[in-house]
TIZADREN-185703 format. One record per residue: x negated, y, z negated of N, C-alpha, C, O in turn; residue in one letter. Coordinates in steps of 0.05 Angstrom, whole numbers, padded with zeros to 5 digits, always signed. Layout:
BEGIN
XYZXYZXYZXYZa/...
! end
This chain:
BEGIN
-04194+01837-04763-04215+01858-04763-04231+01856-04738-04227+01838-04722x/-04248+01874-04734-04253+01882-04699-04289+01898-04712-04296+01919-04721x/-04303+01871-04705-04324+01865-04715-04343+01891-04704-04356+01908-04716x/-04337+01884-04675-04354+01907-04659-04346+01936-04671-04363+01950-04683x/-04318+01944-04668-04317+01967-04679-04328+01981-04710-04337+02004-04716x/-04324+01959-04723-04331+01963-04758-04365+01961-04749-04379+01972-04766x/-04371+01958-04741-04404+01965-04732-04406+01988-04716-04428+01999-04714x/-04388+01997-04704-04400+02017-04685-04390+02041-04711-04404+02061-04714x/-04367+02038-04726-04357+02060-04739-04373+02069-04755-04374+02093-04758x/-04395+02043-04775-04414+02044-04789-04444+02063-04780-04460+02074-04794x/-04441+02061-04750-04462+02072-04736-04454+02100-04732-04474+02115-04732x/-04437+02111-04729-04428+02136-04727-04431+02155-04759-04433+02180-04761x/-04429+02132-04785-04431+02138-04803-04459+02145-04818-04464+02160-04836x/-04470+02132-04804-04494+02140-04812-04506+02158-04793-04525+02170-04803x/-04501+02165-04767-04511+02183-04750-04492+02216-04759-04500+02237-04751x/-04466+02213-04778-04455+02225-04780-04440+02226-04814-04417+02231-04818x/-04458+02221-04832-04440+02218-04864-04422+02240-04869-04405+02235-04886x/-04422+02259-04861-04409+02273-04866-04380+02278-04864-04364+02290-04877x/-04381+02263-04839-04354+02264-04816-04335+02246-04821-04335+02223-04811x/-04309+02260-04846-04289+02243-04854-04272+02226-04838-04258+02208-04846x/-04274+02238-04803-04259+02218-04798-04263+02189-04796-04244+02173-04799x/-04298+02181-04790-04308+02148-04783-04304+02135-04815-04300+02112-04825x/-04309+02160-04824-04293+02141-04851-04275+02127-04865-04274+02107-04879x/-04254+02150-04854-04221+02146-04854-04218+02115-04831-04202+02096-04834x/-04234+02119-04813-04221+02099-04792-04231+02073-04798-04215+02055-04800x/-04261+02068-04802-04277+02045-04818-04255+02036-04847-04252+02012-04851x/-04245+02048-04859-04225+02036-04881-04205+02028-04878-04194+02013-04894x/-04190+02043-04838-04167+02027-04837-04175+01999-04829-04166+01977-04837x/-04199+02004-04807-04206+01977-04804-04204+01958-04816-04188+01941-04810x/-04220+01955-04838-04220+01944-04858-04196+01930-04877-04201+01914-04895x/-04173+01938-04872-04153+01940-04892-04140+01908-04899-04131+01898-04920x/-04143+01898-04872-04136+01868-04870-04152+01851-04888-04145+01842-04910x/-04178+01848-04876-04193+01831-04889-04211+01840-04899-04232+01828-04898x/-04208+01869-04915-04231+01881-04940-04219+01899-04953-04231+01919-04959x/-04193+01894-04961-04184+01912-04973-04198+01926-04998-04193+01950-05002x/-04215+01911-05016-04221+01928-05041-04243+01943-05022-04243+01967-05028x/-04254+01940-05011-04269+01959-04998-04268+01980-04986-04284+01998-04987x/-04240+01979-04969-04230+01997-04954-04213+02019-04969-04207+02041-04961x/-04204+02006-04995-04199+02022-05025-04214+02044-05037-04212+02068-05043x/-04237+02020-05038-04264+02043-05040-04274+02065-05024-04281+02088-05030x/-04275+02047-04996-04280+02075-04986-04259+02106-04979-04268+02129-04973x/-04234+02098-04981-04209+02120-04982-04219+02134-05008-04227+02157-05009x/-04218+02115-05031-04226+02131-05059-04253+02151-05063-04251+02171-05077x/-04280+02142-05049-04296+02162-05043-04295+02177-05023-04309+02197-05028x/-04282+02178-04997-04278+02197-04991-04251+02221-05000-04253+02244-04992x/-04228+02213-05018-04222+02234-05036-04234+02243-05048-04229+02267-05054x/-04258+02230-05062-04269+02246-05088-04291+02265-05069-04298+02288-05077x/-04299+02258-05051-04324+02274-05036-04316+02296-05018-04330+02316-05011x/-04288+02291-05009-04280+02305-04980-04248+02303-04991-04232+02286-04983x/-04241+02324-05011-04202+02318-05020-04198+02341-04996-04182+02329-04983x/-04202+02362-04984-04186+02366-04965-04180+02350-04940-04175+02367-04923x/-04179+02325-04931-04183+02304-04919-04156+02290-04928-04157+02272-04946x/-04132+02297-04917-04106+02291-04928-04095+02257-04914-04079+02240-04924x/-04108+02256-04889-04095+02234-04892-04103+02197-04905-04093+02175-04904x/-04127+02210-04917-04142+02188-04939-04123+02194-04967-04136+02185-04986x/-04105+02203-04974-04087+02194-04988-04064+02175-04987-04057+02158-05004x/-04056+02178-04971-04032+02156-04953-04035+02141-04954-04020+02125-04966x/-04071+02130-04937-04079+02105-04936-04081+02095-04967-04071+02076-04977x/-04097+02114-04979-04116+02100-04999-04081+02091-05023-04080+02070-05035x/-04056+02113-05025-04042+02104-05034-04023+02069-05028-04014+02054-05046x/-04022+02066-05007-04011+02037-04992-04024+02021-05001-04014+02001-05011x/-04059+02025-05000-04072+02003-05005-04069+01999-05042-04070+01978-05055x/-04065+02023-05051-04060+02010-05076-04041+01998-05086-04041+01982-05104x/-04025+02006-05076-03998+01992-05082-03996+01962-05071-03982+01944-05081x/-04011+01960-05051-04009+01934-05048-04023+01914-05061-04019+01890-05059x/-04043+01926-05078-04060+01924-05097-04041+01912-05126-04046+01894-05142x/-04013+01935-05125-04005+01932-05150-04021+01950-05165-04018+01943-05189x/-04034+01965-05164-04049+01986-05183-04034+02014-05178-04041+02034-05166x/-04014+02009-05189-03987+02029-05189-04006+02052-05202-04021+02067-05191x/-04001+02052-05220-04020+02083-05242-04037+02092-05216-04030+02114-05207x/-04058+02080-05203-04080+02098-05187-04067+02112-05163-04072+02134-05155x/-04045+02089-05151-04029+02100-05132-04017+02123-05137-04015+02142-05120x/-04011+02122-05157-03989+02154-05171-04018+02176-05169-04023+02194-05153x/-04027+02169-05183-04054+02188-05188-04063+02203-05167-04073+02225-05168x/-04058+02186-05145-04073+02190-05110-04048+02204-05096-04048+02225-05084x/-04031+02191-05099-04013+02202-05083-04002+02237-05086-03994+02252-05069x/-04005+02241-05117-04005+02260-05129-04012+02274-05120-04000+02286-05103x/-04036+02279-05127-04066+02302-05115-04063+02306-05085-04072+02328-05077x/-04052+02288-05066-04052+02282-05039-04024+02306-05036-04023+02322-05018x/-04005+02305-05055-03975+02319-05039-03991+02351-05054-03991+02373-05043x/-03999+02346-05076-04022+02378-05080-04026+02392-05052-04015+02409-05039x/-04052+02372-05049-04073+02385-05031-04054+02392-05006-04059+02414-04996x/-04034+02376-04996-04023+02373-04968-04003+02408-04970-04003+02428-04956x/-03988+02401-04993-03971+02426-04994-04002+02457-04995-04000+02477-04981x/-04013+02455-05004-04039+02474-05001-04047+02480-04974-04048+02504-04966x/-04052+02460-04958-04052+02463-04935-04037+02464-04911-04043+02459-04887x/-04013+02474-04924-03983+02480-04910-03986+02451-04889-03988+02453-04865x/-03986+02433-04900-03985+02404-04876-03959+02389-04893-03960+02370-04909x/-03934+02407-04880-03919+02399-04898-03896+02363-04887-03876+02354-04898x/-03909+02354-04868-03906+02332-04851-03918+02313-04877-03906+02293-04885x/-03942+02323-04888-03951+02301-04895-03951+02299-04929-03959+02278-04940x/-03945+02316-04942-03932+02331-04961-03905+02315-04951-03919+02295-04948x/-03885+02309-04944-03866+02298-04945-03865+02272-04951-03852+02264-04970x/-03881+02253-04932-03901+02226-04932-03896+02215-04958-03882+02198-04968x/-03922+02237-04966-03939+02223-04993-03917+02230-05021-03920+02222-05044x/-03889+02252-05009-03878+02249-05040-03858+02219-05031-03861+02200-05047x/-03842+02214-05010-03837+02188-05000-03847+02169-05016-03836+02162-05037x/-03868+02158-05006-03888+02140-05022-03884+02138-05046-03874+02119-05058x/-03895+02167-05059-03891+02169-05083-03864+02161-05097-03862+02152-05120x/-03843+02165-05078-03820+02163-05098-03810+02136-05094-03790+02132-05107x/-03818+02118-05079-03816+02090-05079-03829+02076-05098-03824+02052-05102x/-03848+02092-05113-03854+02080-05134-03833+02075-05162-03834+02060-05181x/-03819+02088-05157-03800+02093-05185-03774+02067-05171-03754+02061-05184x/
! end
């Protein structure tokens, strides 16, 4: 993890809450050495910001690495939804991938 950055991302976050990307990027940061956090934060930014497609991907990987198969399905799901909705069919491809490595 990349101390300076996870502070500066944090600072953009608060100069900027709104703005899914320092969020998206502060969670990849994170993924090494904070994963339930960086879980968390993929998971609220789906629930706050679901047109924000590529916080499914992540937030799916991290669950699975988790082993929390069911939430992964759950996420990944809603994620090949929203993606096919938003004709982002690159990423809509991805997330059924993913998805189907679950089985």
């Amino acid at each position: 993890m990349n101390f300076e950055r996870i502070k500066l991302l944090e600072k953009y976050i608060a100069e900027d809450p709104a703005d899914p990307f320092s969020r998206y990027a502060l969670a990849l940061e994170l993924c090494q050495g904070e994963p339930n956090r960086a879980i968390s934060l993929l998971l609220d930014l789906v629930k706050e910001q679901p047109d924000y497609v590529p916080s499914y991907y992540q937030a799916g990987i991290l669950l699975l690495e988790q082993n929390r198969l069911e939430e992964a399905k759950i996420i990944l799901e809603q994620g090949i939804k929203i993606a096919r909705q938003q004709n982002e069919h690159k990423a809509a491809a991805e997330l059924k991938e993913l998805f189907q490595d679950l089985d």
